[in-house]
DRENZAKE-540353 format. One line per 2 residues: their letters; for each residue z, x, y of C-alpha. Coordinates in nm, 4 decimals. Each point is the difference from the previous one (the first is absolute). Layout:
N
A	Z X Y | ...
# end
This chain:
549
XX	-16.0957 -12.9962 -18.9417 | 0.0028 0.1767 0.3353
XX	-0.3738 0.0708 0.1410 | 0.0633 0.2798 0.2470
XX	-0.1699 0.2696 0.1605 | 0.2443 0.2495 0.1121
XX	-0.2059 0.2732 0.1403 | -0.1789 0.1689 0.2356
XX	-0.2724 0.2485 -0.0612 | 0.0006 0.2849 0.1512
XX	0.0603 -0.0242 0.3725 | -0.1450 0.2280 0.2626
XX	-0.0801 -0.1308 0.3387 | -0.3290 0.0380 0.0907
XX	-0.0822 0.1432 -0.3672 | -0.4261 -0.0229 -0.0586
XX	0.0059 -0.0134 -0.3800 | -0.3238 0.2021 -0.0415
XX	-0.2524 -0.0194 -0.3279 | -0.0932 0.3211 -0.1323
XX	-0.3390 0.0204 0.2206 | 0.3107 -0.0358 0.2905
XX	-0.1330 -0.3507 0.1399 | 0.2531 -0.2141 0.1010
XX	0.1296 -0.2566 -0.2130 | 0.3081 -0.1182 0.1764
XX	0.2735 0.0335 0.2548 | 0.3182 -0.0413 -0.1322
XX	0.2282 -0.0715 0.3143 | 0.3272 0.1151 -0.1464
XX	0.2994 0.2158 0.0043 | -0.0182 0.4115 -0.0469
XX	0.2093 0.1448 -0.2498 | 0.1940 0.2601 0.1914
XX	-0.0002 0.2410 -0.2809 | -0.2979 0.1403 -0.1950
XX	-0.2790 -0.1488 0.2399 | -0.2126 0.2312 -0.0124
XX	-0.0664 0.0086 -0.3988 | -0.0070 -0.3573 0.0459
XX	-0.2745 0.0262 0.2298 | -0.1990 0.2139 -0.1934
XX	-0.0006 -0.2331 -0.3200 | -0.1270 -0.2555 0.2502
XX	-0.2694 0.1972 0.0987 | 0.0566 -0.0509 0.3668
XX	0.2100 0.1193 0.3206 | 0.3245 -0.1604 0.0344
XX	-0.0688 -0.1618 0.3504 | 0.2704 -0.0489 0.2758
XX	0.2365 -0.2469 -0.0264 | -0.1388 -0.3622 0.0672
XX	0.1441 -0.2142 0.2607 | 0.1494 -0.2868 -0.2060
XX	-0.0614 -0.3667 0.1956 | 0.3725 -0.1617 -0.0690
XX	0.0179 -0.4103 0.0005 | 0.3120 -0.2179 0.1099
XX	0.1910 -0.1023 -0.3140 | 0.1449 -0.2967 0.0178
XX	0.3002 -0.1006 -0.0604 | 0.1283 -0.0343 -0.3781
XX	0.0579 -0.3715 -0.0246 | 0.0263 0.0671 -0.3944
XX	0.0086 0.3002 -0.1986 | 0.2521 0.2628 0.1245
XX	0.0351 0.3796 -0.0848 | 0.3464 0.0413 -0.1576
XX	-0.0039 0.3790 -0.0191 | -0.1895 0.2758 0.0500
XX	-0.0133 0.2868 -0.2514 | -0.0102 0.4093 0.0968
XX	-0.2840 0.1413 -0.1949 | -0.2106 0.3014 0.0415
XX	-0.2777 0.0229 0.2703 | -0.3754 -0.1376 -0.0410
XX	0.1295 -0.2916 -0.2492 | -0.2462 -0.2360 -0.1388
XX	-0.0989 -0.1028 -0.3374 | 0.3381 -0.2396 -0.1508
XX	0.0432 -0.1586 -0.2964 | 0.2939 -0.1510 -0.1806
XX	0.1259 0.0130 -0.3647 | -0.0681 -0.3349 -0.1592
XX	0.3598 -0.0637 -0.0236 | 0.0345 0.0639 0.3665
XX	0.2064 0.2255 -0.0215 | -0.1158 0.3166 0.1440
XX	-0.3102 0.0179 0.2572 | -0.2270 0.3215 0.0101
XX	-0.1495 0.1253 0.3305 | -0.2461 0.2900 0.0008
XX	0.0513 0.2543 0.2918 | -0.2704 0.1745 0.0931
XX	0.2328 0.1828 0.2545 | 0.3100 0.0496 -0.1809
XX	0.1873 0.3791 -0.0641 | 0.1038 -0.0062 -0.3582
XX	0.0806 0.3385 -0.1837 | -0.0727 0.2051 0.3406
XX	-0.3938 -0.1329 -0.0275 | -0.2094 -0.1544 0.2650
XX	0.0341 -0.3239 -0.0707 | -0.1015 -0.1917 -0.3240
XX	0.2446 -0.2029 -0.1152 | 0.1252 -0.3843 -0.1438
XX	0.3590 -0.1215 0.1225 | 0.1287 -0.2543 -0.2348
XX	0.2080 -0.2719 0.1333 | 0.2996 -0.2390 -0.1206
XX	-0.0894 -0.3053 0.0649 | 0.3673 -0.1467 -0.0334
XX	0.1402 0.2860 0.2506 | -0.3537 0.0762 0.1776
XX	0.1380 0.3736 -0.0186 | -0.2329 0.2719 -0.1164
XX	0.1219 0.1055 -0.3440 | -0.2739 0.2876 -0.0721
XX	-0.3245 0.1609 0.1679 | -0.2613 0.1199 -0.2390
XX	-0.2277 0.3205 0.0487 | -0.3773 -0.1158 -0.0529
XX	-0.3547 0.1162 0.0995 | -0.1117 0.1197 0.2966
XX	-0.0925 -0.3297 0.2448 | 0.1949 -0.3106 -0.2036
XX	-0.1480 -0.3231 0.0816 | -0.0732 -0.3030 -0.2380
XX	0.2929 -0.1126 -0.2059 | 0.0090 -0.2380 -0.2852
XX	0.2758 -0.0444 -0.3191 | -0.1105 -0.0797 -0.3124
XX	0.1065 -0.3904 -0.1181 | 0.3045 0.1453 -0.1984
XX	0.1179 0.2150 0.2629 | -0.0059 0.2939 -0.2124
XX	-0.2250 0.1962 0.2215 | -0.1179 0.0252 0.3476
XX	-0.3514 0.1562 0.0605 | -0.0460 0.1361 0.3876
XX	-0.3625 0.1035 0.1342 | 0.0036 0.3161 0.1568
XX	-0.3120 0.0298 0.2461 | -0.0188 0.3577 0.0984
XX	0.0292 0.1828 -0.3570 | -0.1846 -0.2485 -0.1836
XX	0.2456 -0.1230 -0.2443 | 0.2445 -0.2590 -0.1112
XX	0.3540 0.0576 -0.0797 | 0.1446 -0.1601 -0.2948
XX	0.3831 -0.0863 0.1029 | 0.2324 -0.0489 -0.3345
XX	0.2654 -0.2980 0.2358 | 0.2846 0.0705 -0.2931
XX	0.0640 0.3841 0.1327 | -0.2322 -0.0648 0.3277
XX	-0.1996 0.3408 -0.1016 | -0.4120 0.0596 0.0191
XX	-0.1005 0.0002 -0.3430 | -0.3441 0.0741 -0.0019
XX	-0.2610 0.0539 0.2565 | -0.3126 -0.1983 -0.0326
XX	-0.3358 0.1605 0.1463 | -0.2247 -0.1879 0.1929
XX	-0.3340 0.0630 0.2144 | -0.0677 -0.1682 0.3226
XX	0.3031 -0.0025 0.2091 | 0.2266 -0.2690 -0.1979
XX	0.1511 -0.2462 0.2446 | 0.1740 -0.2884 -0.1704
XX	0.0802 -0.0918 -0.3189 | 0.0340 -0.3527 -0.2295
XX	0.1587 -0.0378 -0.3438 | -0.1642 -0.2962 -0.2226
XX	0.2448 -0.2643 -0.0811 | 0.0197 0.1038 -0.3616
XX	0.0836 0.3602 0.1009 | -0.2800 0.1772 -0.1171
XX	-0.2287 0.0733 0.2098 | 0.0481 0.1416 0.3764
XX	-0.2988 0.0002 0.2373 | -0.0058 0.2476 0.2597
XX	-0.2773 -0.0314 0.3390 | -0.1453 0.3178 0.1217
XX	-0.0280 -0.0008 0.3897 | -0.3045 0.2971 -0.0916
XX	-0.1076 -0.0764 -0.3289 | -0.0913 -0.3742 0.1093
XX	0.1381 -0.1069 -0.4086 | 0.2911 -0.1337 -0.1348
XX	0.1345 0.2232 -0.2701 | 0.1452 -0.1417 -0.2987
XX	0.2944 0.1684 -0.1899 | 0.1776 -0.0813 -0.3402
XX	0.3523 0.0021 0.1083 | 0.0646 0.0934 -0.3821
XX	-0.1848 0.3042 -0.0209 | 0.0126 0.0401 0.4203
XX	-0.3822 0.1449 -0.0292 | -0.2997 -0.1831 0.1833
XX	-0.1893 -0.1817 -0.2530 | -0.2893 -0.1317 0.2640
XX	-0.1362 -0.0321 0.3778 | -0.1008 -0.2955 0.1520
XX	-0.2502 0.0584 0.2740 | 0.1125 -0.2453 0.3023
XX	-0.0881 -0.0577 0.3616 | 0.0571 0.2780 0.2538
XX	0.3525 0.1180 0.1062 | 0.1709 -0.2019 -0.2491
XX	0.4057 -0.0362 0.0462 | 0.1790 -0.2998 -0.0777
XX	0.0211 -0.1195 -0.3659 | 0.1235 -0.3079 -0.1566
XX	-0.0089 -0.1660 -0.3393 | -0.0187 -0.3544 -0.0600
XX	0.3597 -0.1747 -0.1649 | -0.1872 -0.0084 -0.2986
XX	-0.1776 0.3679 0.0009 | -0.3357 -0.1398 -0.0238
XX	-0.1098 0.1427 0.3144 | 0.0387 0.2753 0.1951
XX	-0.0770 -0.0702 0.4267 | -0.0371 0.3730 0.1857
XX	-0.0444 -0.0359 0.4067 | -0.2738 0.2487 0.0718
XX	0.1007 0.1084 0.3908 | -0.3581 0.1053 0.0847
XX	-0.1996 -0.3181 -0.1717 | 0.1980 -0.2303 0.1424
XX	0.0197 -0.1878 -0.3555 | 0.1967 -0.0183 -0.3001
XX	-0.1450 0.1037 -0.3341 | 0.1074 -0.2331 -0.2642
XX	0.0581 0.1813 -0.3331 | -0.0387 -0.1363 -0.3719
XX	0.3384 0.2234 -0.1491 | -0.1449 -0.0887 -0.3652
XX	-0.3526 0.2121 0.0816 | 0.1646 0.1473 0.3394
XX	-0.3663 -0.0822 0.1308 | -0.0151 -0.1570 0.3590
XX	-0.0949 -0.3790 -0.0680 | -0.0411 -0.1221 0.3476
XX	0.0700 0.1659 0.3906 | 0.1706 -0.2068 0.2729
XX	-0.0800 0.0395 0.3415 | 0.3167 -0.0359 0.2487
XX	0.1137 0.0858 0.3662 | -0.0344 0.3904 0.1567
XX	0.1392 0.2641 -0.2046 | 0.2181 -0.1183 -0.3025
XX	0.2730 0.1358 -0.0862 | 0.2650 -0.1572 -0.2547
XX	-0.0421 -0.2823 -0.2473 | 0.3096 -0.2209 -0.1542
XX	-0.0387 -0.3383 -0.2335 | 0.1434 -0.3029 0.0304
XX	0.2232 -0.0365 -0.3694 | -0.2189 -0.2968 -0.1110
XX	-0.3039 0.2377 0.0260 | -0.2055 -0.2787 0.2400
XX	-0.0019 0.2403 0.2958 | 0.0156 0.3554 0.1121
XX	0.0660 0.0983 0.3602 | -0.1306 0.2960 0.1709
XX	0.0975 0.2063 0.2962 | -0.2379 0.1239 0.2283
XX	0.0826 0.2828 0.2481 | -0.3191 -0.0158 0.2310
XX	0.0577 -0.3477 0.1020 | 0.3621 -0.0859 -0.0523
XX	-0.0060 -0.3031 -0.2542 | -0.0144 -0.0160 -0.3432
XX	-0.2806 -0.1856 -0.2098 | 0.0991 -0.2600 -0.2868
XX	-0.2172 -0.0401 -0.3231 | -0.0273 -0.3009 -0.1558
XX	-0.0135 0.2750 -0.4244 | -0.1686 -0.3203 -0.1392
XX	-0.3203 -0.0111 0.2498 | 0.0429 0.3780 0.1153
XX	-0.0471 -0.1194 0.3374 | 0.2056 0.0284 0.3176
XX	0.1499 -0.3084 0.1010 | 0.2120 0.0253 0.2881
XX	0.0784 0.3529 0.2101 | 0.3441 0.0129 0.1792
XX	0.0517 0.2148 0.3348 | 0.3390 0.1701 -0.0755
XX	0.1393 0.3096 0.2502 | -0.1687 0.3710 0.0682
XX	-0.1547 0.2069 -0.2763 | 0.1408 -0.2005 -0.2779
XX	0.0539 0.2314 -0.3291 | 0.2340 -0.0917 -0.2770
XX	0.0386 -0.3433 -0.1586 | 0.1895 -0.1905 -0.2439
XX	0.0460 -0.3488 -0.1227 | 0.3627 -0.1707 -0.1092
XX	0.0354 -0.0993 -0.3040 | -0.0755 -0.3790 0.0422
XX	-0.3342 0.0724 0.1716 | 0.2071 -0.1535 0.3394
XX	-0.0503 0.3023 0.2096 | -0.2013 0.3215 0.0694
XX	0.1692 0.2568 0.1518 | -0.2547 0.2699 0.2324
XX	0.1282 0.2886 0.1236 | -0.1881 0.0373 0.3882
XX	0.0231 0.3952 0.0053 | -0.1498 -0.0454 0.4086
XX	0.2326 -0.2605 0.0532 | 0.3568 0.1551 -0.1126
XX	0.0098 -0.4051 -0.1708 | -0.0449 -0.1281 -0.3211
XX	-0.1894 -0.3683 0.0080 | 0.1297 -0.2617 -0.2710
XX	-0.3216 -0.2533 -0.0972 | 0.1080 -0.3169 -0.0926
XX	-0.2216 -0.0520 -0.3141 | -0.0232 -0.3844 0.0015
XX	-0.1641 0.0341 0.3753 | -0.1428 0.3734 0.0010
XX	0.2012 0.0408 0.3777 | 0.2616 0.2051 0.0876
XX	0.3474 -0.1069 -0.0612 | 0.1506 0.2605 0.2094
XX	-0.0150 0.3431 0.0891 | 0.2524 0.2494 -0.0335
XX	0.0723 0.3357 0.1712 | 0.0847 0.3002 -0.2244
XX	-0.0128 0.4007 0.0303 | -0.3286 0.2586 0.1379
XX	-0.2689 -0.0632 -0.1573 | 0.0354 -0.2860 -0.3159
XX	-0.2145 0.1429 -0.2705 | 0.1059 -0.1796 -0.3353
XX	0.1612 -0.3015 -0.1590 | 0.1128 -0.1220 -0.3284
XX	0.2453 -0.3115 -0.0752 | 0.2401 0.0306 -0.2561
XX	-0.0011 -0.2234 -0.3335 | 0.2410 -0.2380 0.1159
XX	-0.2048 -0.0427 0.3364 | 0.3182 0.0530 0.2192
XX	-0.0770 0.2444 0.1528 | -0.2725 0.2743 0.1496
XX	-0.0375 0.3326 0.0579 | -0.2016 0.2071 0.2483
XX	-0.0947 0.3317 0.0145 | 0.0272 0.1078 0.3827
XX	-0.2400 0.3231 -0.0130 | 0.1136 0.1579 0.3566
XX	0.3742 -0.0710 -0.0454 | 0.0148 0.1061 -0.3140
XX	0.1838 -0.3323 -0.0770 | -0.0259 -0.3313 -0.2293
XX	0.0471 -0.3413 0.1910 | 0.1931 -0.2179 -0.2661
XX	-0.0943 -0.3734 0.0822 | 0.1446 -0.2861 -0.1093
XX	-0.2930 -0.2443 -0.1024 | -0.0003 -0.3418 0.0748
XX	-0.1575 -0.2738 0.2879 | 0.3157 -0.2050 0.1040
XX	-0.0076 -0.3347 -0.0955 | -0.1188 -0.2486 0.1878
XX	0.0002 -0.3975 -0.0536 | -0.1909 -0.2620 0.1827
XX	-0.1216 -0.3885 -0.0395 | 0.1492 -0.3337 0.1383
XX	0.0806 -0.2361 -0.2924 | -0.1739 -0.3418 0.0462
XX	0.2026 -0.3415 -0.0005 | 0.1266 -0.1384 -0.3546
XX	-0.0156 -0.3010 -0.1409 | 0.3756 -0.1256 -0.1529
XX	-0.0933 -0.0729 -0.3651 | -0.3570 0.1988 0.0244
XX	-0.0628 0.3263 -0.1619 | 0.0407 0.2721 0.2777
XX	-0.1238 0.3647 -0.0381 | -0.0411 0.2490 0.3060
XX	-0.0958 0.3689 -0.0244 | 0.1427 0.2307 0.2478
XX	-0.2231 0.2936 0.0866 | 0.1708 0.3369 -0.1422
XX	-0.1492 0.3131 0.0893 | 0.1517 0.3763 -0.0331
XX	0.0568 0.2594 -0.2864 | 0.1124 0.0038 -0.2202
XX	0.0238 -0.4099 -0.0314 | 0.2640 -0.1399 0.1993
XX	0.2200 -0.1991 -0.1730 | 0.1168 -0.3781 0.2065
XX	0.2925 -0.1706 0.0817 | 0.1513 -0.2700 0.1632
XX	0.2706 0.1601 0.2137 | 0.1401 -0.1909 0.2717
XX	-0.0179 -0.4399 -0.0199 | -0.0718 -0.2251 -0.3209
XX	-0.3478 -0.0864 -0.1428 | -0.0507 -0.3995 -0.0431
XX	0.1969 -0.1020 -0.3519 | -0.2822 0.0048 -0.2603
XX	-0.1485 0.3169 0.1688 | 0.0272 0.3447 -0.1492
XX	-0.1562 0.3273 0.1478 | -0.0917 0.2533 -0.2865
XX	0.0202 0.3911 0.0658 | -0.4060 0.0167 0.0835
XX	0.0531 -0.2368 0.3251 | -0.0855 -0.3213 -0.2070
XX	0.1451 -0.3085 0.1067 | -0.0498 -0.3037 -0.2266
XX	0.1348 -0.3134 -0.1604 | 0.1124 -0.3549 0.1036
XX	0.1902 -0.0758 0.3084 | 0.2421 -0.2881 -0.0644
XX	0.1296 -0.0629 0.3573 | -0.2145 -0.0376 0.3175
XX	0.1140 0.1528 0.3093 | -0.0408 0.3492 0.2141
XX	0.1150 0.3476 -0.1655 | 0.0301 0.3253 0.1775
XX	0.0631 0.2941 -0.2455 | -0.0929 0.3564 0.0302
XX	-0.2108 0.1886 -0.2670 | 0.0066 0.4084 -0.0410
XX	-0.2555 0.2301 -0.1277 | 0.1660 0.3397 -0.1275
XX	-0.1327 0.2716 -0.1868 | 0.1981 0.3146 0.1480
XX	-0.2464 0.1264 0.2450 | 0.1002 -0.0071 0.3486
XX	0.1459 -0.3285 0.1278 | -0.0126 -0.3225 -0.2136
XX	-0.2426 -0.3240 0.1069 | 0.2102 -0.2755 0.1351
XX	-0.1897 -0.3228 0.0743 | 0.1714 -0.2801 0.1583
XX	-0.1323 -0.3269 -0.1532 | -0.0086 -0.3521 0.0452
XX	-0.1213 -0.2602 -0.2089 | 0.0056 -0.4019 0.0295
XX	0.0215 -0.1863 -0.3496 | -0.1307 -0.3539 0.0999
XX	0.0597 -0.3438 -0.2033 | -0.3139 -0.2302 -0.0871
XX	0.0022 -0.2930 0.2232 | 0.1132 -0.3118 -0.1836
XX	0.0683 -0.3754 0.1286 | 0.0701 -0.3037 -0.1723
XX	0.1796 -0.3111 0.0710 | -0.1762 -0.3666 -0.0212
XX	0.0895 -0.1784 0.3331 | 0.1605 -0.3547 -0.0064
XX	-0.1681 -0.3421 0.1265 | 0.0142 -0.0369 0.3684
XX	-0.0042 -0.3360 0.2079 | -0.1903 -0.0550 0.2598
XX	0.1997 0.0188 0.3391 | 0.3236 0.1646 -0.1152
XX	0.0824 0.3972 -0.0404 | -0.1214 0.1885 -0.2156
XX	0.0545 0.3784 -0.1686 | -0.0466 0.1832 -0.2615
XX	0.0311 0.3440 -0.1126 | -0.1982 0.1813 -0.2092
XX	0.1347 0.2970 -0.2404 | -0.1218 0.3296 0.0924
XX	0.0743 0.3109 -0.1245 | -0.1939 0.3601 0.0735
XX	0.0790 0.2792 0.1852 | -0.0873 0.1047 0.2495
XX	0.0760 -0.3762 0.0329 | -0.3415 -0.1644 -0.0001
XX	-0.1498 -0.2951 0.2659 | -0.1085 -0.3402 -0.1135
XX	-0.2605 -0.2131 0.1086 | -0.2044 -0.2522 -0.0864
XX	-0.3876 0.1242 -0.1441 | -0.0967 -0.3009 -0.1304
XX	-0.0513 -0.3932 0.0808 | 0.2303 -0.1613 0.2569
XX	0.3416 -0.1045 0.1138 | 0.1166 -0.3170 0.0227
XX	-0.0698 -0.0802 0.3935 | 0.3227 0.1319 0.1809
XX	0.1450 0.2472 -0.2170 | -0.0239 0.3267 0.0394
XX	0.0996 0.3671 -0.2504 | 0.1607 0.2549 0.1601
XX	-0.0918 0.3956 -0.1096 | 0.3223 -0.0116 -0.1946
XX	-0.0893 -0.2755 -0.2529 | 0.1908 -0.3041 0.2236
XX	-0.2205 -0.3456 -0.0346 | 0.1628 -0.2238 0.3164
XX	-0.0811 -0.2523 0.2256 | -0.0607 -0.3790 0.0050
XX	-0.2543 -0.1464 -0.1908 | -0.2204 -0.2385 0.2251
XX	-0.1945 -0.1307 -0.2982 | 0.0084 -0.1270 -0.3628
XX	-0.1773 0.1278 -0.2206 | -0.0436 0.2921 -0.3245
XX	-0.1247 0.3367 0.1530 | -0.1126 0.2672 -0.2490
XX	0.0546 0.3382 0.1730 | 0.0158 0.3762 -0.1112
XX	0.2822 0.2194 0.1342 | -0.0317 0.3844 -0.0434
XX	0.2613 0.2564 0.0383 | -0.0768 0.3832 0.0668
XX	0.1338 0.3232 0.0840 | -0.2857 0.2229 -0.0856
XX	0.1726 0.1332 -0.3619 | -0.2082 -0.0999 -0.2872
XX	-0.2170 -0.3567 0.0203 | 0.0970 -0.2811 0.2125
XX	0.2397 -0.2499 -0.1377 | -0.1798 -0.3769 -0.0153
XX	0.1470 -0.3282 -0.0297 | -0.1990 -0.3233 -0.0116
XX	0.2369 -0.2799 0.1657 | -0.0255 -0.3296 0.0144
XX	0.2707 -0.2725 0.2285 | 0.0011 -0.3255 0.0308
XX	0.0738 -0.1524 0.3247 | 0.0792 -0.3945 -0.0240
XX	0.0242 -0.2309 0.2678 | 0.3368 -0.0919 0.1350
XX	0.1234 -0.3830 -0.0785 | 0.0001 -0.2390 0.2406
XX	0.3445 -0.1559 0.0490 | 0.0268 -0.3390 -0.0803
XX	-0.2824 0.0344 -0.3130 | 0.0703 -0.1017 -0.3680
XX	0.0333 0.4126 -0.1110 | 0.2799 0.0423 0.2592
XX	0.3433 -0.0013 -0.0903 | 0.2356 -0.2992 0.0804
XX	-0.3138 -0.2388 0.0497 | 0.0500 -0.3771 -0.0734
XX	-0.1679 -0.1675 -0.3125 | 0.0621 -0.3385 0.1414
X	0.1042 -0.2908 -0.1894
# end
């Protein structure tokens, strides 16, 4: 399931929403519609004030996500949301010229192509956009007359007008299809509308200036950002009662979901992050700063990344969701207002509302790949996890060199099993996953042997030359030496295992000889040599002496 939020209430710049006794609720800082200001304004019940000066930000560089294409639609576009097949992606123009009117209009767009195949005549002041779950219908808030249009997506006609009170701004369909919810900037509620009948069956009274609305994956709940309270209201879709009310960061504006439910990230326009909510605790848990006057948001498929569109910033910031920071930031067209990801999670689109435009992104975080495998042991079970980052999941291969035999790396960057040969293996491993340039990691790792010695060494005699060479085996080749007891009185063991010298006198020494090379323990041996004393010539042992007669 794609979470999105591809919207933007209405945008004026410098807009005081009003309440009916004309104190000021809120300043929207937002884009004019060109055409039909001046009705707008009156709904509002304020003056349309000049235009603000926007504060712009330095985007940096897209070291990730690029925008592919960019799609022609019709002027003030903000509100997108895409078929569930992905197919098609509706954008609600508050701007457009359709039929010779002032504006009012959805352009639909092929997805496959990213060509506008038809532009819809609506209500006056299109803004919220949402499609029901079997694509079948596309319901579009329209702010200035108060209504909702009821798109049929087969023939891409308005069906049926829905009325509703309060200045409707966006719009949510429950996951079963049956219900919509609909905020009202004015009427500080959430009204609730059978999409089978298309009437308003109840209002839900909510915080003040209510826009963004979001269900939970499982329709349970319903989270509404009120813009004024700072808060979201948190609302029970079985008794559409509000069961709890989260405070968050200055002026909220847009909500999306994670797709396991656990969290639900909100923008904030007055201070430029976005809040996340731990939906089991309905408490904040972490807030993220992300670019200028964030607005739209939506979440890909796998719950890997949120996408916010910065409408200050001319950017959209991509939140890693495993660290809550910004993966990168990428530049797109005047003014981003919303964003919604398409099933498949390849790709998303942004409504540009001063172009005119949709930015078409393709999603991902390159992959990256990290981690220096630690020494094996030849005959020991090895295992060493590379660390794979990017989106979607890399996949990891050995590309350039050979892995130790007995050593396999699996597609996740997992290298494991049982090196049979000791000795010093360069090989290159590659994380891919068609974003940007592929991870290449140059690696090196030493497979060591166990020390081992053995080798009993032979009687000496006392005064003549003696050797003998222990067996060692390790690598890295180990060094001998004696840990234990004592050697016979002029021998001496060399590093590599070589017992020599000239034994000065008889006698049985005990002594322990140990051989390491820091793989595994040390190798022990417990020798013992006997040193005799040499014969006397002339004595009754030596050879060719007499026996007399």
């Amino acid at each position: 399931m794609v979470t999105s939020c591809g919207y933007l209430p209405w945008p004026v710049p410098g807009v005081q929403i009003l309440s009916e006794g004309h104190n000021i609720l809120a300043t929207i800082d937002r884009p004019r519609s060109r055409v039909g200001s001046a009705r707008m304004s009156a709904v509002l019940g304020g003056t349309v004030l000049a235009a603000a000066t926007f504060l712009t930000t330095a985007v940096g560089s897209a070291a990730a996500d690029v925008v592919i294409d960019t799609v022609t639609v019709e002027e003030g576009a903000g509100g997108v949301a895409i078929t569930p097949d992905g197919a098609y992606a509706y954008v609600a123009n508050q701007n457009g010229n359709v039929a010779n009117q002032n504006g009012n209009s959805v352009s639909v767009i092929a997805t496959a192509t990213n060509t506008v195949t038809a532009t819809i005549p609506v209500g006056e002041g299109p803004s919220g956009m949402a499609i029901t779950p079997n694509g079948a219908f596309a319901y579009v808030t329209n702010l200035v007359d108060n209504s909702v249009s009821v798109i049929d997506t087969a023939t891409n006609t308005e069906i049926t007008t829905v009325p509703i009170g309060g200045t409707p701004s966006e719009v949510a369909i429950t996951p079963d299809g049956a219900l919509a919810y609909v905020t009202n900037i004015h009427g500080h509620s959430v009204s609730v509308i059978d999409t089978a009948t298309n009437t308003v069956i109840t209002s839900v009274p909510v915080g003040n200036v209510p826009f963004g609305v979001a269900f939970t994956p499982n329709g349970a709940l319903a989270y509404v950002a009120n813009f004024q309270d700072d808060s979201v209201s948190v609302i029970d879709t079985a008794t559409n009662t509000v069961v709890t009310t989260v405070l968050v960061g200055d002026q909220p504006i847009a909500v999306a979901f994670t797709p396991d439910g656990a969290l639900a990230y909100v923008t904030h326009q007055g201070d430029n992050s976005v809040s996340v909510i731990d939906t089991a605790t309905s408490t904040v848990v972490t807030t993220v700063l992300v670019g200028d006057r964030p607005n739209g948001i939506a979440i890909t498929p796998d719950g890997a990344l949120a996408y916010v569109a910065n409408y200050g910033a001319e950017s959209v910031s991509v939140i890693d969701t495993s660290t809550n920071m910004v993966a990168t930031t990428i530049a797109v067209g005047d003014r981003p207002s919303g964003v919604a990801i398409t099933p498949n999670g390849t790709h998303a689109y942004v409504t540009n509302w001063f172009d005119g435009t949709v930015s078409v992104i393709e999603v991902g975080i390159p992959a990256a790949i990290t981690g220096a495998p630690v020494a094996g042991v030849v005959g020991e079970v090895y295992e060493h996890t590379f660390e794979v980052t990017g989106s979607p999941v890399p996949t990891v291969a050995v590309t350039a060199g050979d892995l130790p035999e007995g050593l396999v790396l699996s597609e996740q960057g997992v290298l494991s099993g049982t090196p049979t040969a000791a000795g010093t293996y360069q090989f290159t491993v590659t994380a891919s996953n068609g974003v940007g340039e592929d991870a290449v990691l140059d690696v090196t790792l030493e497979v060591g042997q166990v020390a081992g010695i053995t080798g009993a060494p032979a009687a000496g005699v006392v005064g003549e030359v003696y050797e003998h060479v222990f067996e060692v085996t390790g690598s890295p080749a180990p060094t001998v030496s004696v840990t234990a007891g004592d050697l016979p009185d002029g021998l001496v063991l060399s590093e590599q295992g070589v017992l020599s010298g000239t034994p000065a006198a008889a006698g049985t020494f005990e002594f322990t000889v140990t051989a390491t090379n820091g793989v595994g323990d040390d190798a022990v041996l417990d020798a013992t040599l006997d040193v005799t004393a040499a014969t006397e010539p002339g004595s009754s042992d030596s050879w060719g002496s007499s026996t007399g007669s």
